[in-house]
N, CA, C and O atoms as a GROMACS GRO file, in nm:
protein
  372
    1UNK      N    1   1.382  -0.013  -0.188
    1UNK     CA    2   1.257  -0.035  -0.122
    1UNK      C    3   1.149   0.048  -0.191
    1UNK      O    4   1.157   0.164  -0.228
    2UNK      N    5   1.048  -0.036  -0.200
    2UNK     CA    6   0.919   0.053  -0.245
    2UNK      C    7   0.851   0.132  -0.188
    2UNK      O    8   0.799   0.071  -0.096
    3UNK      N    9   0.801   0.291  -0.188
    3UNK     CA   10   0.784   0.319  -0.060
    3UNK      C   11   0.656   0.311  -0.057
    3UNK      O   12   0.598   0.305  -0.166
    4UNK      N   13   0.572   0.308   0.077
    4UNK     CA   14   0.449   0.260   0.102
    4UNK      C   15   0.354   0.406   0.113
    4UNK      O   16   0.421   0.509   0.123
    5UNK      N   17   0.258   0.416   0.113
    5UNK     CA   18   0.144   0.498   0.125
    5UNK      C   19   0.041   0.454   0.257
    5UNK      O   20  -0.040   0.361   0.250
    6UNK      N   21   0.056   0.514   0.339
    6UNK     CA   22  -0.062   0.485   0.460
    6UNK      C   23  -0.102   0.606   0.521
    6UNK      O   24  -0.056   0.720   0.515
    7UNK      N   25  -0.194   0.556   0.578
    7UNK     CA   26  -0.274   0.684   0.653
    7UNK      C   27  -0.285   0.676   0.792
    7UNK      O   28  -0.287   0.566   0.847
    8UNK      N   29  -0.295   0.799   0.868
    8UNK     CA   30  -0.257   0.807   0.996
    8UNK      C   31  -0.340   0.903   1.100
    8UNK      O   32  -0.300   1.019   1.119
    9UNK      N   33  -0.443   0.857   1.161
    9UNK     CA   34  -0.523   1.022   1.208
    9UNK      C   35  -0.596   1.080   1.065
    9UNK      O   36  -0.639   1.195   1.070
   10UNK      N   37  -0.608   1.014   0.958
   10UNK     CA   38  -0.652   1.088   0.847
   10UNK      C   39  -0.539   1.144   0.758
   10UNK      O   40  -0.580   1.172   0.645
   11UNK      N   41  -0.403   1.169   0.780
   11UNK     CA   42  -0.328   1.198   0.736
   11UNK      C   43  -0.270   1.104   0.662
   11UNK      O   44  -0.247   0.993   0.710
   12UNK      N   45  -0.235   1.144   0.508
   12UNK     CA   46  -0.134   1.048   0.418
   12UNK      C   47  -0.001   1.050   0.457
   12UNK      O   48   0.069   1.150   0.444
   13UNK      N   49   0.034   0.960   0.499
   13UNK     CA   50   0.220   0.912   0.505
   13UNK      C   51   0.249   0.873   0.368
   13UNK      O   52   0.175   0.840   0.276
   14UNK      N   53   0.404   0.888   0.381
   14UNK     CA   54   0.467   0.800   0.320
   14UNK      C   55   0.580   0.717   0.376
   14UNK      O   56   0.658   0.798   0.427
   15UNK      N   57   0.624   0.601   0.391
   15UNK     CA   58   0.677   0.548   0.482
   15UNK      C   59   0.847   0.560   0.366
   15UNK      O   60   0.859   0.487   0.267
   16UNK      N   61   0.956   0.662   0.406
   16UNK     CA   62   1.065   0.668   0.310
   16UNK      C   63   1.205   0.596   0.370
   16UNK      O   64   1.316   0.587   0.317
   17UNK      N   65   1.144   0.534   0.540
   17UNK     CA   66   1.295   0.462   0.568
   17UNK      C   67   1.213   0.314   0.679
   17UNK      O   68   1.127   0.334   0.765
   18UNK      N   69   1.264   0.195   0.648
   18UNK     CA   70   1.193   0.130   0.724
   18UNK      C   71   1.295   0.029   0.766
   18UNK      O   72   1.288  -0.080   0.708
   19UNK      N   73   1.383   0.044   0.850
   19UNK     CA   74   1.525  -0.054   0.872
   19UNK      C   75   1.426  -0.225   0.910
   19UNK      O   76   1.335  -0.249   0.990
   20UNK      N   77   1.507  -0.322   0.796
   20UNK     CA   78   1.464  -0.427   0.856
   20UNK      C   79   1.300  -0.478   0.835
   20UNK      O   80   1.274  -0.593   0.868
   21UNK      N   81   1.225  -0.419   0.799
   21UNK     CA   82   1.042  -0.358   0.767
   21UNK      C   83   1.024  -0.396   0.935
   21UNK      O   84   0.957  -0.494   0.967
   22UNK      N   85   1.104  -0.290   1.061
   22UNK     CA   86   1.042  -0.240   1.141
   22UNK      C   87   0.937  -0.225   1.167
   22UNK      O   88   0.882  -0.277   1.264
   23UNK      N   89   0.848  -0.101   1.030
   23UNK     CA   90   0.749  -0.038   1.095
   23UNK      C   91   0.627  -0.135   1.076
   23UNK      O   92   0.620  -0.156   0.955
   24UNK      N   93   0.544  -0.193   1.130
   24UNK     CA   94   0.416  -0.306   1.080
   24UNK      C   95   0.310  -0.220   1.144
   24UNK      O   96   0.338  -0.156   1.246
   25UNK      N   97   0.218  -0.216   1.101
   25UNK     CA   98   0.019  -0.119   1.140
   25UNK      C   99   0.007  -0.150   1.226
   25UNK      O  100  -0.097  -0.088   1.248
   26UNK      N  101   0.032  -0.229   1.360
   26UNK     CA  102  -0.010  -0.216   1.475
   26UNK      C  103   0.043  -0.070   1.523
   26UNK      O  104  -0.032   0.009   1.582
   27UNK      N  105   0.176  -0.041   1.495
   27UNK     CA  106   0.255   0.089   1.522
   27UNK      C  107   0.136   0.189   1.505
   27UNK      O  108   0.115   0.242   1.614
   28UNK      N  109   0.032   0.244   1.386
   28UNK     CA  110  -0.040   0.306   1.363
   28UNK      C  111  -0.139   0.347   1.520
   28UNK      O  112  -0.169   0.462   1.551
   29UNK      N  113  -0.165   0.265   1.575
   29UNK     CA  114  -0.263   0.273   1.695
   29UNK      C  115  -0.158   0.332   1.777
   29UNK      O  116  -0.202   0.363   1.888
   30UNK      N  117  -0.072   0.350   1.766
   30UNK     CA  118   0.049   0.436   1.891
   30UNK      C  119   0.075   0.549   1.859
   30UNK      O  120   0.110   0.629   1.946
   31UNK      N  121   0.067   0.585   1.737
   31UNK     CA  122   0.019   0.782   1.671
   31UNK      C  123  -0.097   0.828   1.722
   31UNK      O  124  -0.216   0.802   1.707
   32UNK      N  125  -0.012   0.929   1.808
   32UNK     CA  126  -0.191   0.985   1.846
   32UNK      C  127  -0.180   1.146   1.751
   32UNK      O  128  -0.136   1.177   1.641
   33UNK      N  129  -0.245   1.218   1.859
   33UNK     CA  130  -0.280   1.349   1.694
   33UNK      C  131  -0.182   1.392   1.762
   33UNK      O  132  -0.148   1.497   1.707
   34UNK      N  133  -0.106   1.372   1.863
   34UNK     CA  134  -0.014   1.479   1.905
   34UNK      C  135   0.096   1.508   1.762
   34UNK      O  136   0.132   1.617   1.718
   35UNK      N  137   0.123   1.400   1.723
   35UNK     CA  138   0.258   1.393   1.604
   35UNK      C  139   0.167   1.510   1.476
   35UNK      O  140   0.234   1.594   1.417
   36UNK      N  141  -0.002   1.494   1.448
   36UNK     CA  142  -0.052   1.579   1.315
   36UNK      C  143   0.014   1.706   1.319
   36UNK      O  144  -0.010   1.768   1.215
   37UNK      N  145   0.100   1.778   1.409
   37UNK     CA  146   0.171   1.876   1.381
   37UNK      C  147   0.291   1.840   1.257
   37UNK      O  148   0.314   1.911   1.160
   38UNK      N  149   0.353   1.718   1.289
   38UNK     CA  150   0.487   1.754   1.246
   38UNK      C  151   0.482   1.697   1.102
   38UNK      O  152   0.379   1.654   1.050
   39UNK      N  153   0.617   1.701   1.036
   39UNK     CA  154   0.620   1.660   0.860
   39UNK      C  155   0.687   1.566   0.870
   39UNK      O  156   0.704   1.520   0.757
   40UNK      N  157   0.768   1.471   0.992
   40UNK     CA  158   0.815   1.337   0.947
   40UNK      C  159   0.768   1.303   1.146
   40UNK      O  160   0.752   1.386   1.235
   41UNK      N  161   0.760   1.164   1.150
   41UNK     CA  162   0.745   1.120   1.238
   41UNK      C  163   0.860   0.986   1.209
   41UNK      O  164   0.877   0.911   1.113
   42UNK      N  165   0.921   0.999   1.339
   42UNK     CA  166   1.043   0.924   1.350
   42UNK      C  167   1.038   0.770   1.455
   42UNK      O  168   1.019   0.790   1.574
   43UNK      N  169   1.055   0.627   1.408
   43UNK     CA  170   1.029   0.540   1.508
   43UNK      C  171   1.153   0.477   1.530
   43UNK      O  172   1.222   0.438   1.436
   44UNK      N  173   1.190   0.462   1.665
   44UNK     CA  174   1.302   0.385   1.656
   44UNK      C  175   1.285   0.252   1.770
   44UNK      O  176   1.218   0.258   1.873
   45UNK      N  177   1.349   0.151   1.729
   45UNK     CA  178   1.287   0.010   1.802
   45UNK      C  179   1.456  -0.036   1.859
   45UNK      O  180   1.560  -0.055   1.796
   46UNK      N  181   1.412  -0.043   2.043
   46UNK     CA  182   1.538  -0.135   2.095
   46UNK      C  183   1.437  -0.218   2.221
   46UNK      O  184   1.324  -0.171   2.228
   47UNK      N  185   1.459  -0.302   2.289
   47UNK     CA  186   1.453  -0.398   2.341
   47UNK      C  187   1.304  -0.407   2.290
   47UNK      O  188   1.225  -0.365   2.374
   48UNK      N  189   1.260  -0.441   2.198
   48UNK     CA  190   1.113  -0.484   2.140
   48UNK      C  191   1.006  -0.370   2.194
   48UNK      O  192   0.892  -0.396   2.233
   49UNK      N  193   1.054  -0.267   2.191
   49UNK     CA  194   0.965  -0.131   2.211
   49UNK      C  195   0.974  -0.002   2.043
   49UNK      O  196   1.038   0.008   1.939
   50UNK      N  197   0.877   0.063   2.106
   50UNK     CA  198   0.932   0.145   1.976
   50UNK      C  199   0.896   0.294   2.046
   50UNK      O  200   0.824   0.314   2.144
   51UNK      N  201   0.957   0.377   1.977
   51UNK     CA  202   0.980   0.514   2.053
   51UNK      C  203   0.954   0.573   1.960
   51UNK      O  204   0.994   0.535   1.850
   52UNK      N  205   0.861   0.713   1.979
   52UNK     CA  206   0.829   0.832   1.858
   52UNK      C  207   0.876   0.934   1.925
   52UNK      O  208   0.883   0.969   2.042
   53UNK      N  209   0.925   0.998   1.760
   53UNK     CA  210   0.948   1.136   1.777
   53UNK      C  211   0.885   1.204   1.643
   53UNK      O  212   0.867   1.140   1.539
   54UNK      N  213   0.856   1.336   1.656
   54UNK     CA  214   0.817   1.387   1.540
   54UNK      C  215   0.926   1.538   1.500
   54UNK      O  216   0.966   1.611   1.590
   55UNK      N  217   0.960   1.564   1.348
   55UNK     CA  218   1.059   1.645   1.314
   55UNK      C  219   1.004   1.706   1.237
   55UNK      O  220   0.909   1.657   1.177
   56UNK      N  221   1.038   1.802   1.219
   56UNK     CA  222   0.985   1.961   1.060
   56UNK      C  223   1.067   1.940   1.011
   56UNK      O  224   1.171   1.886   1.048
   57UNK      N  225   1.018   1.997   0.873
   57UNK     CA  226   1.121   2.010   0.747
   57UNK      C  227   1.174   2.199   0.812
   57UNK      O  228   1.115   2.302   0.846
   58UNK      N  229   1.348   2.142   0.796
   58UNK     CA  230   1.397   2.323   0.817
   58UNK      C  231   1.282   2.429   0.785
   58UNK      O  232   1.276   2.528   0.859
   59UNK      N  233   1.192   2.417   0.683
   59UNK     CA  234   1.207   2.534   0.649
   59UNK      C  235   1.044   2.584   0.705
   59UNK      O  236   0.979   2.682   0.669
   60UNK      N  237   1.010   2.481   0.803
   60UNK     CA  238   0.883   2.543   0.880
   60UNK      C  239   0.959   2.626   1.014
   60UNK      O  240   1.068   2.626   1.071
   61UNK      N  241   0.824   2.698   1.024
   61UNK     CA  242   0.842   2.823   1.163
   61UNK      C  243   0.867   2.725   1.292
   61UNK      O  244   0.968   2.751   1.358
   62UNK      N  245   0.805   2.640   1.326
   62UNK     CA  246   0.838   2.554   1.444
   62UNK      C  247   0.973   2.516   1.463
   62UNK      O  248   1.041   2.508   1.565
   63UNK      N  249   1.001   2.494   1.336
   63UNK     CA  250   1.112   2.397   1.324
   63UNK      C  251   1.220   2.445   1.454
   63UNK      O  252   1.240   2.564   1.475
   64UNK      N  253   1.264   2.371   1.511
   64UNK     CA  254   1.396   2.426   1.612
   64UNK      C  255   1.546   2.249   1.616
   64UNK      O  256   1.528   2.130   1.594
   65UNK      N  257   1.616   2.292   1.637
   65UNK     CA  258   1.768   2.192   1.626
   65UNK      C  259   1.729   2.074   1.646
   65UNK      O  260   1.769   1.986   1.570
   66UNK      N  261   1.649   2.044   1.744
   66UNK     CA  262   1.638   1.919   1.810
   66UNK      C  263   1.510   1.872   1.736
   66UNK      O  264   1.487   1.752   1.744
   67UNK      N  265   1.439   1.932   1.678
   67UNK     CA  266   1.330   1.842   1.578
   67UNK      C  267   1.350   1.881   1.447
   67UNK      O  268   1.258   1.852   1.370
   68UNK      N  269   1.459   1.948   1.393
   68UNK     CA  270   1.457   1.978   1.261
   68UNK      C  271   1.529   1.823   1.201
   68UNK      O  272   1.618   1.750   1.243
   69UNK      N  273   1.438   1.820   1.082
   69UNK     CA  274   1.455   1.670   1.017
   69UNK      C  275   1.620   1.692   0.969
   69UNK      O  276   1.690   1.591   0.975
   70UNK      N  277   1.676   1.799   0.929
   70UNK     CA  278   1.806   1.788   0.861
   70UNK      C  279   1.873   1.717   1.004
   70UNK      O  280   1.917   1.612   0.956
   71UNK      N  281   1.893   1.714   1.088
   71UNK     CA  282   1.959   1.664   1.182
   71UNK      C  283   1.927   1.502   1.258
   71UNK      O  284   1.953   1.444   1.363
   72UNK      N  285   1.862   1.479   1.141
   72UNK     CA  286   1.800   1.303   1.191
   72UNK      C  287   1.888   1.241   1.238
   72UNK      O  288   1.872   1.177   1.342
   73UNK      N  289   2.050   1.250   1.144
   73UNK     CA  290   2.159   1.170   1.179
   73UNK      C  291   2.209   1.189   1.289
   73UNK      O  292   2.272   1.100   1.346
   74UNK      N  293   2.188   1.330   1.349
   74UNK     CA  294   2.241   1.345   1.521
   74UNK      C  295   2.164   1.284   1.592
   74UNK      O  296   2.220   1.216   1.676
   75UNK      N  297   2.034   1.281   1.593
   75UNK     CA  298   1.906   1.246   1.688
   75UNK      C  299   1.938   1.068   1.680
   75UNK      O  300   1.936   1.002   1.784
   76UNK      N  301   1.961   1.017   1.572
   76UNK     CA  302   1.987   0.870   1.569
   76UNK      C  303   2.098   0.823   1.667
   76UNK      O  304   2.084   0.730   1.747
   77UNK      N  305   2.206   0.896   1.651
   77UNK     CA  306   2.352   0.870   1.667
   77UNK      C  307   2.386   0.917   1.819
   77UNK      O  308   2.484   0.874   1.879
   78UNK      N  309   2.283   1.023   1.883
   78UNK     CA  310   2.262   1.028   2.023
   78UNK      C  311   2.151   1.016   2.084
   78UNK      O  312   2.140   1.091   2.180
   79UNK      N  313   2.078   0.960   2.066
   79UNK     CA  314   1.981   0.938   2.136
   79UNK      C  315   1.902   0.771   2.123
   79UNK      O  316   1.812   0.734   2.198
   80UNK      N  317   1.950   0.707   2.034
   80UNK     CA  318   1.901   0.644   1.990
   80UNK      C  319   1.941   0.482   2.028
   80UNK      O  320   2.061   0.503   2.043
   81UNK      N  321   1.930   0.370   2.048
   81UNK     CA  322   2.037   0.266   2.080
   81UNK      C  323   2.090   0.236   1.932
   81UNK      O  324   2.054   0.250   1.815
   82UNK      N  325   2.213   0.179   2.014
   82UNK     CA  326   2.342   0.117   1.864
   82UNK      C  327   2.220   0.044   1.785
   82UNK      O  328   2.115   0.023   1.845
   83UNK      N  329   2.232   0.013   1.680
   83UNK     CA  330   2.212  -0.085   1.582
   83UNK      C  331   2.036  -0.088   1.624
   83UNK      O  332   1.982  -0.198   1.632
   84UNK      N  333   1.954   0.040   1.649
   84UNK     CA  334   1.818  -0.018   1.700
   84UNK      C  335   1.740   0.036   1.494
   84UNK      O  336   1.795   0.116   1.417
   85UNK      N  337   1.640  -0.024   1.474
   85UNK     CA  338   1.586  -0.032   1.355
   85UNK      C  339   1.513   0.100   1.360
   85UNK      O  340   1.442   0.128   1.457
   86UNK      N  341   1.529   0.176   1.266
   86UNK     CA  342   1.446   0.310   1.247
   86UNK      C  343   1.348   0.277   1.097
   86UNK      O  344   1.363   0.201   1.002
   87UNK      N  345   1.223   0.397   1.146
   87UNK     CA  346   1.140   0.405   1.046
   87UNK      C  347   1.120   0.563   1.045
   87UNK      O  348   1.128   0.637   1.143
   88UNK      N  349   1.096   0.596   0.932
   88UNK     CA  350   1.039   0.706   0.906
   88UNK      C  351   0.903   0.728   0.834
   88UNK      O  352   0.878   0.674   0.726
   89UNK      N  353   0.811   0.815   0.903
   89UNK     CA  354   0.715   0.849   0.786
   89UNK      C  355   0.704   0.956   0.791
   89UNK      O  356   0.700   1.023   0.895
   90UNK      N  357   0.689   1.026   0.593
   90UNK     CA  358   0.680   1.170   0.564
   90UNK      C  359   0.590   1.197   0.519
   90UNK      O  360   0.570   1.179   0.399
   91UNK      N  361   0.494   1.253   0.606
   91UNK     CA  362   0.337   1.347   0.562
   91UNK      C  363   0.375   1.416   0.408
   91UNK      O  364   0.449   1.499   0.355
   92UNK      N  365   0.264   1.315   0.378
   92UNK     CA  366   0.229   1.366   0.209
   92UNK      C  367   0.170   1.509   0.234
   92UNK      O  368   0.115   1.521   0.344
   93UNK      N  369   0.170   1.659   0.124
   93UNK     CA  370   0.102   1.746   0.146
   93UNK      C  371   0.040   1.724   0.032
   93UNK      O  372  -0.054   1.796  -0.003
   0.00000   0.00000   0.00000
């Protein structure tokens, strides 16, 4: 996949996981500035909804278990529905 470049609140993304091309720009109007804290913002889609979360890279001060990006695969695998389409986008610095 090619990865995409968009902007968000003013912020550059990069879109590095898009199951299915999930994520489409209407999604954009559902980022509010609450997520401009974090370094990946996480979408995951089950019954035709989509759900955000936002995660740090380990090696920021915020960072804590449950939003640290190294642990995406737990956050997917419990929290997430079976087989639901994930997107990721990672704030360009």
């Amino acid at each position: 996949m090619k990865k995409k470049k968009i902007c968000v609140n003013g912020i550059d993304y990069e879109i590095i996981r898009n199951d299915l091309e999930c994520f489409y720009d209407d999604i954009i109007e559902k980022i509010t500035d609450y997520f401009i804290p974090y370094d990946y913002i996480v979408g995951d889609f089950s019954y035709d909804m989509v759900r955000l979360k936002g995660f740090y890279d380990d090696t920021s001060n915020k960072v804590k278990h449950i939003n640290n990006y190294k642990y995406l695969d737990s956050y997917i695998n419990n929290y997430c529905s079976f087989g639901a389409n994930i997107f990721v986008l990672k704030k360009l610095k």
